[in-house]
C-alpha positions as protocol buffer text, in pm:
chain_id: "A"
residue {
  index: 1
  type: UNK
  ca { x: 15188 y: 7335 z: 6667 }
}
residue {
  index: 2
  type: UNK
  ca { x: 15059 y: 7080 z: 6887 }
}
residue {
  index: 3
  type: UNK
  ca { x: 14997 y: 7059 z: 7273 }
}
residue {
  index: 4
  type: UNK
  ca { x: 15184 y: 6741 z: 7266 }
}
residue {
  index: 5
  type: UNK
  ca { x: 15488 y: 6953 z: 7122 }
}
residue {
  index: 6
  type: UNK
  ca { x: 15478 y: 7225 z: 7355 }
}
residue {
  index: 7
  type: UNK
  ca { x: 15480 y: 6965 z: 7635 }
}
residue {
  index: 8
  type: UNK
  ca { x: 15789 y: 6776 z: 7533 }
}
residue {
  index: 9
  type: UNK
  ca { x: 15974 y: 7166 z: 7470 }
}
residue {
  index: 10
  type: UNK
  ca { x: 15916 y: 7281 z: 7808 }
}
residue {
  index: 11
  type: UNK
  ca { x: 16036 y: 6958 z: 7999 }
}
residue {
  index: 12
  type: UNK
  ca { x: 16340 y: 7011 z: 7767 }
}
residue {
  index: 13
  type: UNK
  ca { x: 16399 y: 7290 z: 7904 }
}
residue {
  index: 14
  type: UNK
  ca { x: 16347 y: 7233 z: 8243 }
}
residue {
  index: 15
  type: UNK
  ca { x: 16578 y: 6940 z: 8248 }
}
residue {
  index: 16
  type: UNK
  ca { x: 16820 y: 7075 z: 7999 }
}
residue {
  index: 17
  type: UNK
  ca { x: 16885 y: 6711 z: 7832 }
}
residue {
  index: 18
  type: UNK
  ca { x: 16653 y: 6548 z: 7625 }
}
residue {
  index: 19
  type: UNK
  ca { x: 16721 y: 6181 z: 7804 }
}
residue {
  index: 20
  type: UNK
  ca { x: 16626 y: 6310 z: 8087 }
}
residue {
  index: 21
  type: UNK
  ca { x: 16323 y: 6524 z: 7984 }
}
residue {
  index: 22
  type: UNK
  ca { x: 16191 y: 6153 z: 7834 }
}
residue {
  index: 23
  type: UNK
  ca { x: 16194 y: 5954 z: 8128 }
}
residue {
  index: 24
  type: UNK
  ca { x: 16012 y: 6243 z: 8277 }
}
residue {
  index: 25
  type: UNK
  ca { x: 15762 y: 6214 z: 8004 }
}
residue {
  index: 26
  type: UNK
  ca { x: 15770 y: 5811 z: 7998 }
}
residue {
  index: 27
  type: UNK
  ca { x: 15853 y: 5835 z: 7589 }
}
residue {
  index: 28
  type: UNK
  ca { x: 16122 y: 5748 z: 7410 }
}
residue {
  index: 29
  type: UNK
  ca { x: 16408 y: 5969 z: 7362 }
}
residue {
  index: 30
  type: UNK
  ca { x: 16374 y: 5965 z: 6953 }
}
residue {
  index: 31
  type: UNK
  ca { x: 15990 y: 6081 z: 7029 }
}
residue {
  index: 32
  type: UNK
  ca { x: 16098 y: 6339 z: 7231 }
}
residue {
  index: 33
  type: UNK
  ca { x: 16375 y: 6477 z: 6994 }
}
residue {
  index: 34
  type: UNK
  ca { x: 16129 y: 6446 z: 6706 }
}
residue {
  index: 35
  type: UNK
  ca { x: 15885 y: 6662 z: 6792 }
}
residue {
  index: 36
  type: UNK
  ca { x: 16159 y: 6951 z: 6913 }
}
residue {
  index: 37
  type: UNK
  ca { x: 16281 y: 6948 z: 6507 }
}
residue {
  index: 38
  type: UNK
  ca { x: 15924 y: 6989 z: 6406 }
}
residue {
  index: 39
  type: UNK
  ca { x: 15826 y: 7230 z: 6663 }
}
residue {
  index: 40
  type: UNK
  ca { x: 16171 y: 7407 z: 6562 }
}
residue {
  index: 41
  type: UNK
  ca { x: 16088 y: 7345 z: 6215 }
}
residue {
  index: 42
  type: UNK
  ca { x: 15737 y: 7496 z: 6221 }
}
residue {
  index: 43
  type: UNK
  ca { x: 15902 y: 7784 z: 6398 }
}
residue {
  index: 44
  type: UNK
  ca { x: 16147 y: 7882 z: 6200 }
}
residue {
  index: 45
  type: UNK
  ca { x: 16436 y: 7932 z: 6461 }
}
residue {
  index: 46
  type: UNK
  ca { x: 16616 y: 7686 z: 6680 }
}
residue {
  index: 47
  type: UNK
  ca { x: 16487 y: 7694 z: 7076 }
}
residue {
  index: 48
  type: UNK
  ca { x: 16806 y: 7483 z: 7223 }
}
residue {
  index: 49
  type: UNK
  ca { x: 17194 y: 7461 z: 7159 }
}
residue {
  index: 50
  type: UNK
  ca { x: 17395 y: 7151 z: 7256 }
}
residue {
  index: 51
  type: UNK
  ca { x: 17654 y: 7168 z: 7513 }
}
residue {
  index: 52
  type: UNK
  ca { x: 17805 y: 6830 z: 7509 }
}
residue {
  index: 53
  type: UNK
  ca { x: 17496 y: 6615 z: 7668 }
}
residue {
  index: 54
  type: UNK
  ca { x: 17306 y: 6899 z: 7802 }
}
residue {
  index: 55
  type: UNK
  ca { x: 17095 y: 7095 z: 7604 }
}
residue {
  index: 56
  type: UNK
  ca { x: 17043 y: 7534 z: 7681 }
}
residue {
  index: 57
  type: UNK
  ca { x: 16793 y: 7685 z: 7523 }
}
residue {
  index: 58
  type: UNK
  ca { x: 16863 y: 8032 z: 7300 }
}
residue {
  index: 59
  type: UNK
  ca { x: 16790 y: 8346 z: 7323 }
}
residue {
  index: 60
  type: UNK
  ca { x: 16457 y: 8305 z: 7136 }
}
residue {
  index: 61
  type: UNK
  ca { x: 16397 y: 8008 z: 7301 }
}
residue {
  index: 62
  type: UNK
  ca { x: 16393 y: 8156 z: 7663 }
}
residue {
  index: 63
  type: UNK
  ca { x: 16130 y: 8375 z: 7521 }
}
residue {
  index: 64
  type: UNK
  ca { x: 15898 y: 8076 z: 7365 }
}
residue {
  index: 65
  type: UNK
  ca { x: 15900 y: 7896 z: 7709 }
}
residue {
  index: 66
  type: UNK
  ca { x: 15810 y: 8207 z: 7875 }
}
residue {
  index: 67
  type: UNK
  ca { x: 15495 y: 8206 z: 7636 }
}
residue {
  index: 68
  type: UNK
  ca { x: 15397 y: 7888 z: 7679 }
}
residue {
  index: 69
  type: UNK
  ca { x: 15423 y: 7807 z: 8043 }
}
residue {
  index: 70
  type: UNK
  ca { x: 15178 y: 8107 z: 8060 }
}
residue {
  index: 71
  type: UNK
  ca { x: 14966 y: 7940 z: 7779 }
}
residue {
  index: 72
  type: UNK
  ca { x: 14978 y: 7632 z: 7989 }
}
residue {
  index: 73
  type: UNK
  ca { x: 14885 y: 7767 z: 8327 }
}
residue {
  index: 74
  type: UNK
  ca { x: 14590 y: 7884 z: 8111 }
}
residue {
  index: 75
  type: UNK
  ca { x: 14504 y: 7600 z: 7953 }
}
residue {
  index: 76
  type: UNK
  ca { x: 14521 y: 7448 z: 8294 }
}
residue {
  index: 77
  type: UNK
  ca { x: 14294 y: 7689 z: 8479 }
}
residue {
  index: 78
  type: UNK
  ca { x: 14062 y: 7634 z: 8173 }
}
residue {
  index: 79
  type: UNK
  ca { x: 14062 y: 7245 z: 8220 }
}
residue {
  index: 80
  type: UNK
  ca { x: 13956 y: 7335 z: 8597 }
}
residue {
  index: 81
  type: UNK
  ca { x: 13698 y: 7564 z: 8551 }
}
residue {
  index: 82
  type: UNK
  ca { x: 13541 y: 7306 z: 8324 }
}
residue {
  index: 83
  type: UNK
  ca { x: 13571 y: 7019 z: 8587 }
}
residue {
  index: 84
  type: UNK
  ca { x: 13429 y: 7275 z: 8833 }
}
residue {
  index: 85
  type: UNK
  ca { x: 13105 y: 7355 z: 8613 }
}
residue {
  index: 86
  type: UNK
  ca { x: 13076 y: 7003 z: 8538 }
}
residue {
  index: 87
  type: UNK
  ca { x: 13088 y: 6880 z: 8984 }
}
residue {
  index: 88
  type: UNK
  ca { x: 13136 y: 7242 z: 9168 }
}
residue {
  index: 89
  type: UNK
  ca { x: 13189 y: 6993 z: 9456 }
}
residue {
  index: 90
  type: UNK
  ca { x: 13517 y: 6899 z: 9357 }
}
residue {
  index: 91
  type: UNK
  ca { x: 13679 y: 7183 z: 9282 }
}
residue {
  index: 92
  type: UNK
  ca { x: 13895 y: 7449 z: 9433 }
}
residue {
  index: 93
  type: UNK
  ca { x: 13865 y: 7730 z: 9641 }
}
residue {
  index: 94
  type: UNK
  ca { x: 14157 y: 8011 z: 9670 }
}
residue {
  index: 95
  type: UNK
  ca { x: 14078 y: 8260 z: 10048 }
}
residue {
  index: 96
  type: UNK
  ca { x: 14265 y: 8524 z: 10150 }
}
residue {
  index: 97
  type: UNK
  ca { x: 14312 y: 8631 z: 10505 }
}
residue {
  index: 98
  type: UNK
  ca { x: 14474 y: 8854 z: 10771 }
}
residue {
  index: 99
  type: UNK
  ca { x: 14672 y: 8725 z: 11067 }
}
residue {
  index: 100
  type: UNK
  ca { x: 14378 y: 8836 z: 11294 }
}
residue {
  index: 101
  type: UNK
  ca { x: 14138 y: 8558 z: 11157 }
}
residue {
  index: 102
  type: UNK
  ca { x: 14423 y: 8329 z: 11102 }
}
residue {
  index: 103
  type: UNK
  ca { x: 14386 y: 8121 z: 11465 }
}
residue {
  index: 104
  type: UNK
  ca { x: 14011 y: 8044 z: 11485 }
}
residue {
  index: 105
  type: UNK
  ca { x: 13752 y: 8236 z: 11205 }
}
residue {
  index: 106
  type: UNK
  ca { x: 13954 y: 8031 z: 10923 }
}
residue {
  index: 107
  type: UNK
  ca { x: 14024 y: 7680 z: 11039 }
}
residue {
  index: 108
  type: UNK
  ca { x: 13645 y: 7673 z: 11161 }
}
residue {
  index: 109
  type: UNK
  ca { x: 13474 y: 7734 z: 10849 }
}
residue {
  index: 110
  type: UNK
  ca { x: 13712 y: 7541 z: 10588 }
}
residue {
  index: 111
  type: UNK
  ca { x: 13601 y: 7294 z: 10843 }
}
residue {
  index: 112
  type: UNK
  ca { x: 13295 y: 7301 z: 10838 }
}
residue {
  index: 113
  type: UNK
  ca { x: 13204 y: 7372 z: 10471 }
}
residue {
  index: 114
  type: UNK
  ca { x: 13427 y: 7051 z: 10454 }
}
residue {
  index: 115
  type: UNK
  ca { x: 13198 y: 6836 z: 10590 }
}
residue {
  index: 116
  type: UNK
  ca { x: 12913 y: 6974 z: 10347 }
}
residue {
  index: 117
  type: UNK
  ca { x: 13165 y: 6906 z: 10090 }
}
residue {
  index: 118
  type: UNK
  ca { x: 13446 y: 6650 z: 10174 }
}
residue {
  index: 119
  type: UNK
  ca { x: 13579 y: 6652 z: 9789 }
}
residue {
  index: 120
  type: UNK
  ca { x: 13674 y: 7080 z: 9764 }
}
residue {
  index: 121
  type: UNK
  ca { x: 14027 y: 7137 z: 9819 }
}
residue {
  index: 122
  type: UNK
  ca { x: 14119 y: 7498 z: 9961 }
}
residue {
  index: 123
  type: UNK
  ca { x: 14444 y: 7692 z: 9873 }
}
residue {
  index: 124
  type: UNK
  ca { x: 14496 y: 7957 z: 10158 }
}
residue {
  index: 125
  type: UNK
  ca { x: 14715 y: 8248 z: 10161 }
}
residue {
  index: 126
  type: UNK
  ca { x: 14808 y: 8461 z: 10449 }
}
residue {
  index: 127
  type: UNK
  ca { x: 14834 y: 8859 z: 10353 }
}
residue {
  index: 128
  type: UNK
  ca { x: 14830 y: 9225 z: 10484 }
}
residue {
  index: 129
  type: UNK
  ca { x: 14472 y: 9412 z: 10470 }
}
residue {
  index: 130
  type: UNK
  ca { x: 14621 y: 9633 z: 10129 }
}
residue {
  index: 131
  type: UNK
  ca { x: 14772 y: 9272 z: 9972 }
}
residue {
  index: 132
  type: UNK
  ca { x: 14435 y: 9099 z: 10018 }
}
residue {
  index: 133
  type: UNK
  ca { x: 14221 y: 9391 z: 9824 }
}
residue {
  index: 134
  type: UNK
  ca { x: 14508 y: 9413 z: 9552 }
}
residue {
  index: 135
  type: UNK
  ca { x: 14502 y: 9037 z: 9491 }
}
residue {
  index: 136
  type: UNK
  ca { x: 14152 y: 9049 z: 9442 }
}
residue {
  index: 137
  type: UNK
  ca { x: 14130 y: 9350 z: 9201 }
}
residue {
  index: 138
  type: UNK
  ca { x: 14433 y: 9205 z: 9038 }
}
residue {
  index: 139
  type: UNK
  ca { x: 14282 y: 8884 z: 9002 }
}
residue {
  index: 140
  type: UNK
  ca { x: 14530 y: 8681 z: 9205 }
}
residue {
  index: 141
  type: UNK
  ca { x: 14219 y: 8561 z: 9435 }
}
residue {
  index: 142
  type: UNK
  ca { x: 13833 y: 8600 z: 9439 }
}
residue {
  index: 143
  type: UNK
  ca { x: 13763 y: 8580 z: 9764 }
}
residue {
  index: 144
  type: UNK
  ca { x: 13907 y: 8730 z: 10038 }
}
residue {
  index: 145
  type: UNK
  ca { x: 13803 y: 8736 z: 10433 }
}
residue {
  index: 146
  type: UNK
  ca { x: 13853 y: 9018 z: 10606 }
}
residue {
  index: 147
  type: UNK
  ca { x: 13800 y: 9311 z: 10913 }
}
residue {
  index: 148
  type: UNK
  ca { x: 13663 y: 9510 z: 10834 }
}
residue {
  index: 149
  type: UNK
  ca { x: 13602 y: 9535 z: 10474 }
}
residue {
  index: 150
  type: UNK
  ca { x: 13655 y: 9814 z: 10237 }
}
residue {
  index: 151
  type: UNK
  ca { x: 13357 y: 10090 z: 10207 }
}
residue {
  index: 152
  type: UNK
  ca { x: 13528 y: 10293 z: 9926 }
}
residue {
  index: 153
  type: UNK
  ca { x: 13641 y: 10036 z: 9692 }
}
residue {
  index: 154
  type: UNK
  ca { x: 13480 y: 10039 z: 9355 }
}
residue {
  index: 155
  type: UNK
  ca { x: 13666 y: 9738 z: 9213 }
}
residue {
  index: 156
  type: UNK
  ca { x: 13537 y: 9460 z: 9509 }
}
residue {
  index: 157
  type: UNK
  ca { x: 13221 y: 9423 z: 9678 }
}
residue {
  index: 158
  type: UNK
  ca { x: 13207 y: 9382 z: 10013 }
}
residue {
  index: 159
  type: UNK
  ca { x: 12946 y: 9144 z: 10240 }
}
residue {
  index: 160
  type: UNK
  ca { x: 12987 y: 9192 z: 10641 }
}
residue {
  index: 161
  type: UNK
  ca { x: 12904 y: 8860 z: 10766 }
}
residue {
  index: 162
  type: UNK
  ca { x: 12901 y: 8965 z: 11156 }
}
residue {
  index: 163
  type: UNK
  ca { x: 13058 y: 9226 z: 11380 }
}
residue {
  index: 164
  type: UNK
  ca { x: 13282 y: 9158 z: 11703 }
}
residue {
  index: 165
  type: UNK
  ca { x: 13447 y: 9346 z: 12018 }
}
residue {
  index: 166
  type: UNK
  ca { x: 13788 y: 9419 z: 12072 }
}
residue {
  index: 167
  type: UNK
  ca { x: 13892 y: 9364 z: 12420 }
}
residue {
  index: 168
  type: UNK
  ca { x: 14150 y: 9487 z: 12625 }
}
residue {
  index: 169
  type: UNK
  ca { x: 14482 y: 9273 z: 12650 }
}
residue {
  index: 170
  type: UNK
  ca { x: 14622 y: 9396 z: 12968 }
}
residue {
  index: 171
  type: UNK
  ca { x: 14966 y: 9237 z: 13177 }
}
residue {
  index: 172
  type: UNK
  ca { x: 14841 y: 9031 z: 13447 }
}
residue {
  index: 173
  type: UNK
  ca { x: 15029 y: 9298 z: 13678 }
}
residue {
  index: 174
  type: UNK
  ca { x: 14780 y: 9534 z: 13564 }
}
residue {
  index: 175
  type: UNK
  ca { x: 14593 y: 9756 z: 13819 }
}
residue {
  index: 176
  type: UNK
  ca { x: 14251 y: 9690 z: 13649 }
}
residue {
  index: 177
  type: UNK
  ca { x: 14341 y: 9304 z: 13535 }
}
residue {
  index: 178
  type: UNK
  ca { x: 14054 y: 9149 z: 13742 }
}
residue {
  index: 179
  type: UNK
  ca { x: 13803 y: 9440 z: 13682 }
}
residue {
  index: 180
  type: UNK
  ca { x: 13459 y: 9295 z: 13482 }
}
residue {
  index: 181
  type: UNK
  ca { x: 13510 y: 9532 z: 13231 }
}
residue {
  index: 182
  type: UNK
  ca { x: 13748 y: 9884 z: 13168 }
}
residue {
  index: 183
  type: UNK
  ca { x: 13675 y: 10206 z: 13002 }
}
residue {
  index: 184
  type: UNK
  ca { x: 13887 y: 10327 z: 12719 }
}
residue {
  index: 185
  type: UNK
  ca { x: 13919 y: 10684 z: 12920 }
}
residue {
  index: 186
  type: UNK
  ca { x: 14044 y: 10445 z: 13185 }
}
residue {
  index: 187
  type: UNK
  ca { x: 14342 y: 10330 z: 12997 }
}
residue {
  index: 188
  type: UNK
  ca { x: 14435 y: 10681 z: 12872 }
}
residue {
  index: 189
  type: UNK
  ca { x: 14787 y: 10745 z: 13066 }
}
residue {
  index: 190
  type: UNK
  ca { x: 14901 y: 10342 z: 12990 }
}
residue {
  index: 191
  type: UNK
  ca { x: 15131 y: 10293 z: 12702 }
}
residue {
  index: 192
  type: UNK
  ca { x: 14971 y: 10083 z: 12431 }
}
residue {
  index: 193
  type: UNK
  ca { x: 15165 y: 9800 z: 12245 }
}
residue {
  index: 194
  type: UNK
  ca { x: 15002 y: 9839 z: 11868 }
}
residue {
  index: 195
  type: UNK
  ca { x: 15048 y: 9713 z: 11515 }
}
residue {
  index: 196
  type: UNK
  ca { x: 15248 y: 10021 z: 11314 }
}
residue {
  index: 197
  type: UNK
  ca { x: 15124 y: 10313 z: 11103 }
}
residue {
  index: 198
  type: UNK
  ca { x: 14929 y: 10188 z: 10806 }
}
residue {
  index: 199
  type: UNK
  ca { x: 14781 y: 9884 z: 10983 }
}
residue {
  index: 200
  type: UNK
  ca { x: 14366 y: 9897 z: 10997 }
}
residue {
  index: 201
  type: UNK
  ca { x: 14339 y: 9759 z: 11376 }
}
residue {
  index: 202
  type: UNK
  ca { x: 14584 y: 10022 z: 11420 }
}
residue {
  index: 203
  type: UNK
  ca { x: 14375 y: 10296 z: 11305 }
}
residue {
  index: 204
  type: UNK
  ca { x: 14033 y: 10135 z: 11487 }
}
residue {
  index: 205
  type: UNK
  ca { x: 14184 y: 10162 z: 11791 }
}
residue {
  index: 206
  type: UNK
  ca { x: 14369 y: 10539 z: 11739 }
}
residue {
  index: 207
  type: UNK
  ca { x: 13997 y: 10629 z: 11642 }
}
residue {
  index: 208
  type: UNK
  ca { x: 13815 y: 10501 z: 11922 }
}
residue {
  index: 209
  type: UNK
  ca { x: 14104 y: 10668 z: 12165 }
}
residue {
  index: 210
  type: UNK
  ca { x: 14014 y: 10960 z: 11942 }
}
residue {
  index: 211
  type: UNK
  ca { x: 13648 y: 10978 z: 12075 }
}
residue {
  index: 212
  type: UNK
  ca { x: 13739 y: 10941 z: 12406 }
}
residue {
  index: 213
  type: UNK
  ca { x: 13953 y: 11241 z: 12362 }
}
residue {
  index: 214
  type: UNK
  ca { x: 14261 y: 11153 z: 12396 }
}
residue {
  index: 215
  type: UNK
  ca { x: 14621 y: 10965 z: 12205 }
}
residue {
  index: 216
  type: UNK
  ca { x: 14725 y: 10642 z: 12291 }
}
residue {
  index: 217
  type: UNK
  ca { x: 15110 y: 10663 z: 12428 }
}
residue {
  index: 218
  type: UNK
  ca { x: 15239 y: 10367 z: 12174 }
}
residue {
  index: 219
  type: UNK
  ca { x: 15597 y: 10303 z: 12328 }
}
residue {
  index: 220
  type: UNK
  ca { x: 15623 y: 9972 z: 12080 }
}
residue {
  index: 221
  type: UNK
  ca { x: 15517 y: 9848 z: 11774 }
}
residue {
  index: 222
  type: UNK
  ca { x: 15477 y: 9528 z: 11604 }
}
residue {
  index: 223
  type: UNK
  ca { x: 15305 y: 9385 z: 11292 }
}
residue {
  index: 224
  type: UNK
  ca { x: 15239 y: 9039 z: 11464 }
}
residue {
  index: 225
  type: UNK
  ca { x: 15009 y: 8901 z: 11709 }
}
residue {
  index: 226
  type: UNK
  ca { x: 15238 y: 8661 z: 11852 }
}
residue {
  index: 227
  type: UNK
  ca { x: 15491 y: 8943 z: 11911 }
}
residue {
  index: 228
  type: UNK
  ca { x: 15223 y: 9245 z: 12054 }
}
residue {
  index: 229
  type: UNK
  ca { x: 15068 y: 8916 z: 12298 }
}
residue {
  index: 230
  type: UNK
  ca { x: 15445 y: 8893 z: 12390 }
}
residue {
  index: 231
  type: UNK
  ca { x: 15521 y: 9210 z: 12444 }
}
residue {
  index: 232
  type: UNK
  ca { x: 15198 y: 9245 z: 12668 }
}
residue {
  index: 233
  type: UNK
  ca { x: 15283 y: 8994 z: 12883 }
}
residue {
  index: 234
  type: UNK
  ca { x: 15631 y: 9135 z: 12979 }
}
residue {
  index: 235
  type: UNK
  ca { x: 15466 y: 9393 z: 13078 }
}
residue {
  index: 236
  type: UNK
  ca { x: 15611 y: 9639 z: 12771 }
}
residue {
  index: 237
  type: UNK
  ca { x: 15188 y: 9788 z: 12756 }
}
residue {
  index: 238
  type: UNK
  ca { x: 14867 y: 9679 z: 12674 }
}
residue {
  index: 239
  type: UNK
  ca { x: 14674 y: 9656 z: 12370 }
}
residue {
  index: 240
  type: UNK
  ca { x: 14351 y: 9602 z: 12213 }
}
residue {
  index: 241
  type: UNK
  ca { x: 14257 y: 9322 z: 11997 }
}
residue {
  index: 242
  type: UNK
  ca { x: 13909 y: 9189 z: 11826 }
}
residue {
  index: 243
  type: UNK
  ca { x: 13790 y: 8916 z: 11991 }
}
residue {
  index: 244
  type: UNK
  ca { x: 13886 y: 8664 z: 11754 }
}
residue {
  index: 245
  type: UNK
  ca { x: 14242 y: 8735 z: 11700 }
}
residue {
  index: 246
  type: UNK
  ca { x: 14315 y: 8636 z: 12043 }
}
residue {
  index: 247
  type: UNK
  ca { x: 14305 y: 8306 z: 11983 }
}
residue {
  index: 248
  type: UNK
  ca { x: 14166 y: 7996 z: 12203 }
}
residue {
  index: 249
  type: UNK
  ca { x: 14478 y: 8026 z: 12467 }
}
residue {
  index: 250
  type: UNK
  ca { x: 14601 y: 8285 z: 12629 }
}
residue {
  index: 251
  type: UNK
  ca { x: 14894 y: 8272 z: 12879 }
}
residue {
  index: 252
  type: UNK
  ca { x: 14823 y: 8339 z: 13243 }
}
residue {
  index: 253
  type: UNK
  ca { x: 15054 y: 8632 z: 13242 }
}
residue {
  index: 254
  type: UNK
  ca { x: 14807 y: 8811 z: 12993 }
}
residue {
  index: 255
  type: UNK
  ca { x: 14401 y: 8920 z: 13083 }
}
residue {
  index: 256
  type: UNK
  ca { x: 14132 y: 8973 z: 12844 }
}
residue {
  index: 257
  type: UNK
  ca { x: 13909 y: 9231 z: 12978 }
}
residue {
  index: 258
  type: UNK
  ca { x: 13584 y: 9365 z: 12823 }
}
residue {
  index: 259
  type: UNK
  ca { x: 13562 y: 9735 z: 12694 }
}
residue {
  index: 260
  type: UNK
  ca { x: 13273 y: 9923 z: 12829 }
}
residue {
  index: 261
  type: UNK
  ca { x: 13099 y: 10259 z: 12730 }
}
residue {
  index: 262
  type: UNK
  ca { x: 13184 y: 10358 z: 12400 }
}
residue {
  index: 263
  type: UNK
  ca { x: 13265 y: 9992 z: 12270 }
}
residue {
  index: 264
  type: UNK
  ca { x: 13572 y: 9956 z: 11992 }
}
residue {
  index: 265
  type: UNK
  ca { x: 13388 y: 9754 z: 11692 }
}
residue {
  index: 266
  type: UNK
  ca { x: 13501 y: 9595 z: 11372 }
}
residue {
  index: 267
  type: UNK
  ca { x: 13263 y: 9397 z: 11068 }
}
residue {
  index: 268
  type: UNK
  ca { x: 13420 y: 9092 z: 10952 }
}
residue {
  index: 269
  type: UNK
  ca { x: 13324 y: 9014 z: 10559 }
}
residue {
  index: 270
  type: UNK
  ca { x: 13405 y: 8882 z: 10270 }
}
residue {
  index: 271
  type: UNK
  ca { x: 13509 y: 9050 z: 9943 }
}
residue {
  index: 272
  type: UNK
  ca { x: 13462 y: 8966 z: 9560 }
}
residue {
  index: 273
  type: UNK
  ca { x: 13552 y: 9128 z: 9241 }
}
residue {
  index: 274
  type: UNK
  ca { x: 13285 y: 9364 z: 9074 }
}
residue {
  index: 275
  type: UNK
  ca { x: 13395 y: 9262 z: 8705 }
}
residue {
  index: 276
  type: UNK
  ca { x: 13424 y: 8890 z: 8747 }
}
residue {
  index: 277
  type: UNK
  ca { x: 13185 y: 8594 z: 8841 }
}
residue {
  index: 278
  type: UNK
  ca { x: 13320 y: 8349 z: 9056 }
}
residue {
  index: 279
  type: UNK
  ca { x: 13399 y: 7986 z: 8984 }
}
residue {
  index: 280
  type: UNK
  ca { x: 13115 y: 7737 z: 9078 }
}
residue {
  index: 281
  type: UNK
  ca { x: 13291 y: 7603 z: 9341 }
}
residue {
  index: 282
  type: UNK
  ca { x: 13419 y: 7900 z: 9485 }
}
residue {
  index: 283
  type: UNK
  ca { x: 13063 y: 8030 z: 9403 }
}
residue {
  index: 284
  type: UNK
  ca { x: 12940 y: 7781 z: 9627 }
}
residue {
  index: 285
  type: UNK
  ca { x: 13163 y: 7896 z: 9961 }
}
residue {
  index: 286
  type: UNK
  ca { x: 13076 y: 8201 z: 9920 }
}
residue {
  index: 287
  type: UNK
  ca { x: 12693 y: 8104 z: 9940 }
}
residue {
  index: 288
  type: UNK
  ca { x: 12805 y: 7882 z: 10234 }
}
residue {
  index: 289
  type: UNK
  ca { x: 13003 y: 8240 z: 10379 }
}
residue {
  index: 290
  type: UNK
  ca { x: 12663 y: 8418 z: 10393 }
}
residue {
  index: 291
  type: UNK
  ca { x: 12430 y: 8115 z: 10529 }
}
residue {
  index: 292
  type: UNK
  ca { x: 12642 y: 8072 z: 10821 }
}
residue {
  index: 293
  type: UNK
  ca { x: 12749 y: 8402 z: 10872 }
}
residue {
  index: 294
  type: UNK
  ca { x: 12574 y: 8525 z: 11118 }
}
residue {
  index: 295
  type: UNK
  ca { x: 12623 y: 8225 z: 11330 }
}
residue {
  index: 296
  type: UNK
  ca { x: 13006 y: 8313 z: 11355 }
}
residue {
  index: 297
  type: UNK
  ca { x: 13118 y: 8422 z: 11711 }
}
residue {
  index: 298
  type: UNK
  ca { x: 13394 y: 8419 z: 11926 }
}
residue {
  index: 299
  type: UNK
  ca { x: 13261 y: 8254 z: 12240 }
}
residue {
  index: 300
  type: UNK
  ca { x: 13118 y: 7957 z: 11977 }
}
């Protein structure tokens, strides 16, 4: 069986006409339907049926493409991670992320490591705090950004990078908008506008309440910051956010004000797998994570 083979079979198949499948592959048709009868040959079992000019592949054929797409996608990865070990400069590097880092903490560094390294392309993908820790134990991504980062998970390893505030996010309207700073026991008989059950800024900010001794009233929920920031301003409740989620502009019908006393906190890190070594390249932004780390703040 040759790569050549497997190539021709599964643009056969995507196409579903031979003609087709060798303009695709800038050969000859007679090339193309040769090396289907040896690959079918070799096999022992015919992968396609004709249907007049169209081609559908059997039973047993639906099952060999499945095979080999996924022995392609390997063979694929394995070309890159050569070309990576080879220049780790050109290479790729898959991130994770939460919506909270999404506006400013992401952007910032892909831009700068950028300019260290104008040749790395970066894939980026957008997920939940529980998504983010499964694709990396799964092995979907090895590198993940996040706040804060797991303390009880065997199968990553976590590095904070810095720590930041949450503030209060308070309607314009709000008795204590143009106060320096607030206390959380100040805030205790508001309603609060926070992200549901299950969400980690959720929890920070039931546990700080928690220490203060009392519940936050949470009359409405939402699991984006776009909606909670809207839902502040009309005056629905306030809310508190890290520093960084709240982005570089907020409207005038919304007020970022300090917390005082007992400050809310989160870490902000980035997490790896335990039982696999990165890529050079993605090697290489993680080194670049933990240099600049500590230079990372909002009011940068």
């Amino acid at each position: 069986m040759e790569l050549r083979q497997i190539q021709y079979f599964i643009e056969v198949a995507k196409l579903e006409h031979v003609t087709e499948a060798s303009y695709a592959l800038h050969v000859s048709q007679s090339a193309v339907s040769r090396q289907i009868f040896k690959l079918e040959a070799e096999l022992g079992v015919d992968l396609f049926v004709h249907e007049g000019r169209k081609v559908k592949l059997t039973p047993i054929g639906r099952l060999f493409l499945k095979h080999m797409e996924q022995l392609m996608s390997v063979i694929e990865h394995s070309k890159q991670e050569i070309s990576e070990y080879l220049d780790p400069e050109r290479g790729i590097v898959r991130i994770g992320f939460p919506s909270s880092l999404a506006s400013q903490l992401i952007p910032r560094v892909v831009t700068l490591f950028r300019e260290r390294y104008p040749a790395v392309h970066f894939h980026l993908q957008h997920g939940s705090y529980k998504e983010l820790v499964e694709w990396v134990i799964g092995g979907e991504l090895n590198l993940a950004v996040m706040g804060p980062v797991p303390t009880n998970e065997q199968q990553v390893r976590s590095t904070i990078l810095f720590e930041e505030n949450f503030v209060a996010l308070l309607p314009a309207s709000h008795k204590l908008a143009q106060s320096k700073s607030v206390l959380l026991n100040d805030l205790k008989e508001d309603l609060f506008v926070l992200f549901p059950e299950g969400f980690i800024l959720r929890d920070l900010v039931v546990e700080a309440c928690a220490k203060e001794g009392f519940k936050p009233r949470v009359t409405f929920e939402g699991d984006d910051l776009d909606a909670i920031k809207g839902l502040v301003s009309a005056g629905l409740g306030l809310t508190l956010l890290p520093e960084i989620a709240l982005g570089e502009h907020i409207p005038s019908s919304i007020v970022a004000v300090p917390i005082a006393g007992l400050q809310v906190k989160r870490d902000v890190g980035v997490i790896v797998p335990v039982n696999r070594e990165l890529p050079p390249t993605e090697r290489l932004f993680f080194d670049f994570l933990q240099q600049i780390g500590a230079e990372w703040t909002p009011a940068d």
